[in-house]
C-alpha positions, 0 to 999 in steps of 0.5 A: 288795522281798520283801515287796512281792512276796509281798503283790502276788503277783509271779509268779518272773517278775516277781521275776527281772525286778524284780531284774535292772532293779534290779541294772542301774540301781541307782545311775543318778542318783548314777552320772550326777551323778558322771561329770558332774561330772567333764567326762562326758557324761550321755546317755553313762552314762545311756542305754547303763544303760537301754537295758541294762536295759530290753533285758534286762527284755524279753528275761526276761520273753518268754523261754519258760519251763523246762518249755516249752523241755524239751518 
């Protein structure tokens, strides 16, 4: 990932982001598979680790920045 974001260029944005997604729905598929093994229900693991993730990539990536904020 590191890599990839030096070679594209990726702003500190677009890192923090990347990352935050990554932490949150890391393990979606194995998470999933698991509960639903166990009698769970997938829409029930699934969309709330999603929904999370996406809402947070949303909100970081329309937050003003620092110095903006400071003025």
């Amino acid at each position: 990932m590191i890599a990839m974001s030096r070679e594209q260029s990726l702003g500190q944005r677009e890192r923090l982001a990347l990352a935050v997604f990554l932490s949150l729905a890391h393990a979606v598929v194995e998470d999933t598979a698991v509960f639903v093994v166990l009698g769970g229900s997938a829409a029930g693991v699934l969309g709330p680790r999603l929904a999370l993730a996406v809402i947070l990539c949303l909100w970081l990536a329309r937050r003003p920045r620092a110095s903006q904020a400071a003025r």
